[in-house]
PDB file of N, CA, C and O in Angstrom:
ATOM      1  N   UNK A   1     -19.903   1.413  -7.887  1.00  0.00           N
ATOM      2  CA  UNK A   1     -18.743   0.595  -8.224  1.00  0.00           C
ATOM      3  C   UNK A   1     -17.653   1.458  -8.860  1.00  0.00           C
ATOM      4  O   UNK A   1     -16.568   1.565  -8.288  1.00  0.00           O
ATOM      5  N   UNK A   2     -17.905   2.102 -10.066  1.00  0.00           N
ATOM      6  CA  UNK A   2     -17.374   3.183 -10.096  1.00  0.00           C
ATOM      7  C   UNK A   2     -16.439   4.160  -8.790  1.00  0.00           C
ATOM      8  O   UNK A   2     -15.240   4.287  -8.541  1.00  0.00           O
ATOM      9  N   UNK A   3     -17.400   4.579  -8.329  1.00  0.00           N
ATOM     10  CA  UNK A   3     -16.847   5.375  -7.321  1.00  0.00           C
ATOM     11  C   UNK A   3     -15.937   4.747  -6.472  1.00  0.00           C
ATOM     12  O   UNK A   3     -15.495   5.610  -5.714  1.00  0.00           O
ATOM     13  N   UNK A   4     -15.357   3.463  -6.191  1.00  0.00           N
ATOM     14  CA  UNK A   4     -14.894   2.583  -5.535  1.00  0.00           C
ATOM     15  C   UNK A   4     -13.380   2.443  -6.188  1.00  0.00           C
ATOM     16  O   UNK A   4     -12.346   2.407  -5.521  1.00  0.00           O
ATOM     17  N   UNK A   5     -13.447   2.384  -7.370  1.00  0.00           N
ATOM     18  CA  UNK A   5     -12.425   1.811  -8.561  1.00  0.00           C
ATOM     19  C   UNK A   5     -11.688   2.811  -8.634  1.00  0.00           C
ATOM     20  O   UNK A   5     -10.464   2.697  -8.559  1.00  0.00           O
ATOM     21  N   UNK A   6     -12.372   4.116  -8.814  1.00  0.00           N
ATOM     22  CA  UNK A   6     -11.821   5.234  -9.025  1.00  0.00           C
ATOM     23  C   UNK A   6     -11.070   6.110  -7.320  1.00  0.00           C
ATOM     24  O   UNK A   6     -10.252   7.009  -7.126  1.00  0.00           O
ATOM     25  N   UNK A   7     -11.733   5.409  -6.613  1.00  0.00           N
ATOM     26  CA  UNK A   7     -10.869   5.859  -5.001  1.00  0.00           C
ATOM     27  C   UNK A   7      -9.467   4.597  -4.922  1.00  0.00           C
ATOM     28  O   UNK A   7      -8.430   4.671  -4.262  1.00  0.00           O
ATOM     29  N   UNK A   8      -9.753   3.922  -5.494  1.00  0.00           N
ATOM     30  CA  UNK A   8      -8.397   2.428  -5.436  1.00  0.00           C
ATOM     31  C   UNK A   8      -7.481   3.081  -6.226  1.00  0.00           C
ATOM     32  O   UNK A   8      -6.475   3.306  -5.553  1.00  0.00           O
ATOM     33  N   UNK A   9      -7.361   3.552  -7.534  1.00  0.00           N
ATOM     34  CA  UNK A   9      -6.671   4.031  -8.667  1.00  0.00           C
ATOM     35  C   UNK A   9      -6.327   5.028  -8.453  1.00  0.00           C
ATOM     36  O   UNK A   9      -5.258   5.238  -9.027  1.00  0.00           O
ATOM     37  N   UNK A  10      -6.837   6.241  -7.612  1.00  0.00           N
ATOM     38  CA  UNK A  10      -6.646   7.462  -7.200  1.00  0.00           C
ATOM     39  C   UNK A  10      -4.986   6.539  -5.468  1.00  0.00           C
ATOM     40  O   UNK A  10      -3.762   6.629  -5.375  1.00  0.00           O
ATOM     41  N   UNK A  11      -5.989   5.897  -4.671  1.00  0.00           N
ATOM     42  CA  UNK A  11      -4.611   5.803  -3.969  1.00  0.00           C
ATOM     43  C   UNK A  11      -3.511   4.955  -4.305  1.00  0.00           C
ATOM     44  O   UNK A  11      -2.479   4.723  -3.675  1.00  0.00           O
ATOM     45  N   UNK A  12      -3.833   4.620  -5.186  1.00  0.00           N
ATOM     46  CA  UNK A  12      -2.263   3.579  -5.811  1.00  0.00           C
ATOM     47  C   UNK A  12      -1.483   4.597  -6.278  1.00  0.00           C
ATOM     48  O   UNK A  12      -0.279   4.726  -6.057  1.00  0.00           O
ATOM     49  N   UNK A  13      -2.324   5.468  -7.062  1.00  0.00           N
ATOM     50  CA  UNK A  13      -1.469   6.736  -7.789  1.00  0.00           C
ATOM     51  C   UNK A  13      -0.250   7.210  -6.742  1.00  0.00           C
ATOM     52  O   UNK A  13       0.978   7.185  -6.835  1.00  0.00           O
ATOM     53  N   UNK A  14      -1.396   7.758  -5.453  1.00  0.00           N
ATOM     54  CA  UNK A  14      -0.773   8.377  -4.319  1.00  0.00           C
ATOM     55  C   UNK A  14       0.775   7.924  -4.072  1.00  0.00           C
ATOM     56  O   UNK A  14       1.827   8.558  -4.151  1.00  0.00           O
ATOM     57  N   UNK A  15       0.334   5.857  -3.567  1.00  0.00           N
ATOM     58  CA  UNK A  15       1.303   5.210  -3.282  1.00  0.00           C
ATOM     59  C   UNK A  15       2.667   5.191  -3.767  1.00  0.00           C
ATOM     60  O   UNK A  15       3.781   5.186  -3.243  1.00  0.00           O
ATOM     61  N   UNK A  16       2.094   5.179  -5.232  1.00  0.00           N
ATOM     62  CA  UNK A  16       3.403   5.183  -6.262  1.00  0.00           C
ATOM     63  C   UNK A  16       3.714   6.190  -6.058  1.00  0.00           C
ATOM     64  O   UNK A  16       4.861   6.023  -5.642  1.00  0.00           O
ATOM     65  N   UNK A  17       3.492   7.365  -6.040  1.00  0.00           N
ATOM     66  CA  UNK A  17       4.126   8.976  -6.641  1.00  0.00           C
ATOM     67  C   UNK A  17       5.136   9.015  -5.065  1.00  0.00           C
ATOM     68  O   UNK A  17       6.004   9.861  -4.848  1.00  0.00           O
ATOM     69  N   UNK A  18       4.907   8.339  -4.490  1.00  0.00           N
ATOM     70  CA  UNK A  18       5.706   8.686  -2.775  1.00  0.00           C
ATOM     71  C   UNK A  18       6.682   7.693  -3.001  1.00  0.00           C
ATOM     72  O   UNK A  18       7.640   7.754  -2.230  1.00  0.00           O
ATOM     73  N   UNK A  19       6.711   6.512  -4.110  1.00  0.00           N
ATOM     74  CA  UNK A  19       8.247   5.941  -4.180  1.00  0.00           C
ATOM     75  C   UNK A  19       8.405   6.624  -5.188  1.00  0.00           C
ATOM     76  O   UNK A  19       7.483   7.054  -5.880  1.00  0.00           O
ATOM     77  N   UNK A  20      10.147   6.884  -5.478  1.00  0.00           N
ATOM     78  CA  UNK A  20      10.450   6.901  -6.725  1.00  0.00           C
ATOM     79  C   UNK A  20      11.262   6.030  -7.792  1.00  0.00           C
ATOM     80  O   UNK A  20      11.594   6.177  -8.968  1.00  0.00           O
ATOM     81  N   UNK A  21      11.450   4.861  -6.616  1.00  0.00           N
ATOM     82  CA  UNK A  21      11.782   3.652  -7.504  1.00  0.00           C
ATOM     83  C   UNK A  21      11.170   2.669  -7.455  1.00  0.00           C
ATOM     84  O   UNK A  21      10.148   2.864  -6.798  1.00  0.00           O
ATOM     85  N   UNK A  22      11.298   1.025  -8.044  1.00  0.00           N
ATOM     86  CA  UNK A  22      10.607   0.227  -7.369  1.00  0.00           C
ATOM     87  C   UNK A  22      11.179  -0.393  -6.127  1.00  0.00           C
ATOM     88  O   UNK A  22      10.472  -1.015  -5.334  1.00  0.00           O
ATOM     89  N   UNK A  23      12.685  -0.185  -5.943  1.00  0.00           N
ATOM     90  CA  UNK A  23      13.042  -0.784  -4.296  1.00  0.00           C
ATOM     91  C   UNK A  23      11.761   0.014  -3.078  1.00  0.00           C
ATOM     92  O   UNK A  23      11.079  -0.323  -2.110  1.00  0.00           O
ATOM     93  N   UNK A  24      11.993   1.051  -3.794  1.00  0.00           N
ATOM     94  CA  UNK A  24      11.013   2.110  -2.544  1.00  0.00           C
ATOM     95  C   UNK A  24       9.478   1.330  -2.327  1.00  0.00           C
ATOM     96  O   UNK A  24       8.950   1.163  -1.228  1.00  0.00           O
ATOM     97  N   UNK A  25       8.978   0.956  -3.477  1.00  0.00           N
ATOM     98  CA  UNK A  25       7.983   0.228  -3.662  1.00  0.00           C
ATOM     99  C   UNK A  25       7.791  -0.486  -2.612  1.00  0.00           C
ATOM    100  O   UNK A  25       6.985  -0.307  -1.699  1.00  0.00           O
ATOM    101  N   UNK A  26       8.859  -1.634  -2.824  1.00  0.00           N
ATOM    102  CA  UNK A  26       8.890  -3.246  -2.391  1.00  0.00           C
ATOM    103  C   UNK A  26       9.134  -2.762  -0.924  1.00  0.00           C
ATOM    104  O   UNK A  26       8.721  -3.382   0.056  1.00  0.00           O
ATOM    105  N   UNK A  27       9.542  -2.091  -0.890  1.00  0.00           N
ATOM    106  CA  UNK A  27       9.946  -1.325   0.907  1.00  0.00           C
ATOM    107  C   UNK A  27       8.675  -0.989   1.389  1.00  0.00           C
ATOM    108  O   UNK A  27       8.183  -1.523   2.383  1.00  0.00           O
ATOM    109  N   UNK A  28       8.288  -0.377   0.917  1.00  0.00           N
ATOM    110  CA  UNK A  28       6.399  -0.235   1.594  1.00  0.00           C
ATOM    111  C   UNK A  28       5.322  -1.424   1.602  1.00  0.00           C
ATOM    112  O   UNK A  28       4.452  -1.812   2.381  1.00  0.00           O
ATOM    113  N   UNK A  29       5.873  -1.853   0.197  1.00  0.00           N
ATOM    114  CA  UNK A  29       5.144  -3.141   0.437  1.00  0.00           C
ATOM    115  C   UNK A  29       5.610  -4.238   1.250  1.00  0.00           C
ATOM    116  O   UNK A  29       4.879  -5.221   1.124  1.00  0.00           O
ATOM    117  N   UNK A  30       6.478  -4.390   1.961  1.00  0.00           N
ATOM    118  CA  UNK A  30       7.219  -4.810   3.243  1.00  0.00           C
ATOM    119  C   UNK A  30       6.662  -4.711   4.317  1.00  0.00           C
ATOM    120  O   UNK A  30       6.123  -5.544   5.046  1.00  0.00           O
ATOM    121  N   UNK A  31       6.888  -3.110   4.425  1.00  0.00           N
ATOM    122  CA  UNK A  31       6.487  -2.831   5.964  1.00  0.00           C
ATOM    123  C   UNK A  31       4.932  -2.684   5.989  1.00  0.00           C
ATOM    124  O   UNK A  31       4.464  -3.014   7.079  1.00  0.00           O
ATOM    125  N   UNK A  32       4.104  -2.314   5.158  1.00  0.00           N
ATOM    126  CA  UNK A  32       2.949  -3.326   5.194  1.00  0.00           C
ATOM    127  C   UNK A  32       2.122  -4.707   5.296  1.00  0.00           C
ATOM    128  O   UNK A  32       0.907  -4.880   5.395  1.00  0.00           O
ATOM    129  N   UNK A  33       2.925  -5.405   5.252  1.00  0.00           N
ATOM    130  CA  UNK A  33       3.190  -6.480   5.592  1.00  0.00           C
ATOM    131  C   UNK A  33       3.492  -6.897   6.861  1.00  0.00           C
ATOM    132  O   UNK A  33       3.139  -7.861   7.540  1.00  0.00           O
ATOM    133  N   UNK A  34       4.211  -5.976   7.034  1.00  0.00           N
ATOM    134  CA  UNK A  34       4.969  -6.608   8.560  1.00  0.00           C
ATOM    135  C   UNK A  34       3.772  -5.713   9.637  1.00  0.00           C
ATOM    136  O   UNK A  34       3.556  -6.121  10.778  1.00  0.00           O
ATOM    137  N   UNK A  35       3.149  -4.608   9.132  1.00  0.00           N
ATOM    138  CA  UNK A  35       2.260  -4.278  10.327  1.00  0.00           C
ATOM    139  C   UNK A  35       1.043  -5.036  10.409  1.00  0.00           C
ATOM    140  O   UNK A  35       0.515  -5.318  11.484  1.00  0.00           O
ATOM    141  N   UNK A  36       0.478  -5.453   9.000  1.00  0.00           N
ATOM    142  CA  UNK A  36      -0.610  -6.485   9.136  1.00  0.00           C
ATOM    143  C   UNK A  36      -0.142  -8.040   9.743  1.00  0.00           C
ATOM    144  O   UNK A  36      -1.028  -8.727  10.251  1.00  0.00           O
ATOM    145  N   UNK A  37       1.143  -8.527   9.684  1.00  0.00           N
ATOM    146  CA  UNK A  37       1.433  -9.412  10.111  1.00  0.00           C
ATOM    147  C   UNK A  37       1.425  -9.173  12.205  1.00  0.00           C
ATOM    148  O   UNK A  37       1.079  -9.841  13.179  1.00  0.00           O
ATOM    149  N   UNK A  38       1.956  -7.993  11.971  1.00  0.00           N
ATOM    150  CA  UNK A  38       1.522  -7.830  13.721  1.00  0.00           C
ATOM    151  C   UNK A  38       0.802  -7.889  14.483  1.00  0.00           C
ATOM    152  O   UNK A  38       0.812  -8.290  15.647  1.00  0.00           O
ATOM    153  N   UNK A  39      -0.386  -7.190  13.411  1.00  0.00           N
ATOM    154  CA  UNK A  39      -1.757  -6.930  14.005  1.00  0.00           C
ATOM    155  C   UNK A  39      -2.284  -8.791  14.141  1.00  0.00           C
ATOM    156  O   UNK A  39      -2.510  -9.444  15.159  1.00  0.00           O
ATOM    157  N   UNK A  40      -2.328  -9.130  12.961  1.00  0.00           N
ATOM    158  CA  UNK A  40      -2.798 -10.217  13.347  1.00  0.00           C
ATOM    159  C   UNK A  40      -2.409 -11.533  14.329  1.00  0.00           C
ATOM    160  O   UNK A  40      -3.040 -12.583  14.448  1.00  0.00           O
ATOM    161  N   UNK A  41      -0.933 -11.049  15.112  1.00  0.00           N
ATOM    162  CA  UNK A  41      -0.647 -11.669  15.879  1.00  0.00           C
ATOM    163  C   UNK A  41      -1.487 -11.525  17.518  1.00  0.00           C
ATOM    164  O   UNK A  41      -1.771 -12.316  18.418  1.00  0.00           O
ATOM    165  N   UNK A  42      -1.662 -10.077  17.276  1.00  0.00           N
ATOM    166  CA  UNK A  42      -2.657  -9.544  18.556  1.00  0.00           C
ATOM    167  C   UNK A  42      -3.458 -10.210  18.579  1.00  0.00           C
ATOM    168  O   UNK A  42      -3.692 -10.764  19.653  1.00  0.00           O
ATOM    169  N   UNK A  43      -4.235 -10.482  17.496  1.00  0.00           N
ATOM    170  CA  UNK A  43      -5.800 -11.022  18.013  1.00  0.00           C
ATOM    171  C   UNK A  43      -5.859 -12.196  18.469  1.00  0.00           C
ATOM    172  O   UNK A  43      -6.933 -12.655  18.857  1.00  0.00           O
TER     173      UNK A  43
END
């Protein structure tokens, strides 16, 4: 469980350090959105 928590916290880090604001944020968290929204139109 550990090891799990600590791979989530390690890529959020990632996530964040690649915006440097929060628009940049909300922008990824967008287009994440919009590709899971795609995908699930496929199926």
């Amino acid at each position: 469980m550990k090891t799990i928590l600590s791979l989530l916290a390690l890529a959020l880090v990632l996530l964040l350090s690649g915006c440097n604001t929060v628009r940049g944020v909300g922008q990824d968290l967008q287009k994440a959105g919009e590709k899971i929204e795609d995908a699930s139109k496929k199926l």
